[in-house]
N, C-alpha and C positions, 0 to 999 in steps of 0.2 A: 698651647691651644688644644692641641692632644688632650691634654689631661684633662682639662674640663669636658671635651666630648665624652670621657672614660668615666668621669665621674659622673655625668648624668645619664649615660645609660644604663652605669650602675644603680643608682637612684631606682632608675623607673625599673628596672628587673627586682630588686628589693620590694617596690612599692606592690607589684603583679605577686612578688614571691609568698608577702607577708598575706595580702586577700585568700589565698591561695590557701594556707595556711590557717586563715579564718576561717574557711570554707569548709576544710576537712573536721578542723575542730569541731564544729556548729551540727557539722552530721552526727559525728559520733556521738556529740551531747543526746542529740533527739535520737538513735540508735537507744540510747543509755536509757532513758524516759520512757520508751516503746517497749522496750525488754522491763523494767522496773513495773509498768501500767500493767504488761502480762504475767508477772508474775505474783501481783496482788489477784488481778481476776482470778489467777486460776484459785489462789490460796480461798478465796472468799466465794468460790464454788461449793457448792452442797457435797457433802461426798456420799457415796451408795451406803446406806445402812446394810451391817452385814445380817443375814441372811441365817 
């Protein structure tokens, strides 16, 4: 009976673990997209004629 209590709080710790997981991934994509978005603006900025 043990084991099955073991194994489903395993489960549901896995289940929180892997969201969790998804979570941080999903950031860093849109971190990745936010950095890539400014690094085109800036490229596609006018630059000072020189002088």
């Amino acid at each position: 009976m043990a084991g099955i209590w073991r194994d489903f709080v395993a489960a549901v710790f896995t289940a929180f673990r892997r969201r969790d997981d998804q979570a941080i991934a999903e950031e860093r994509r849109r971190a990745v997209e936010r950095l890539a978005k400014e690094t085109i603006r800036e490229a596609r900025r006018p630059t000072d004629p020189p002088e």
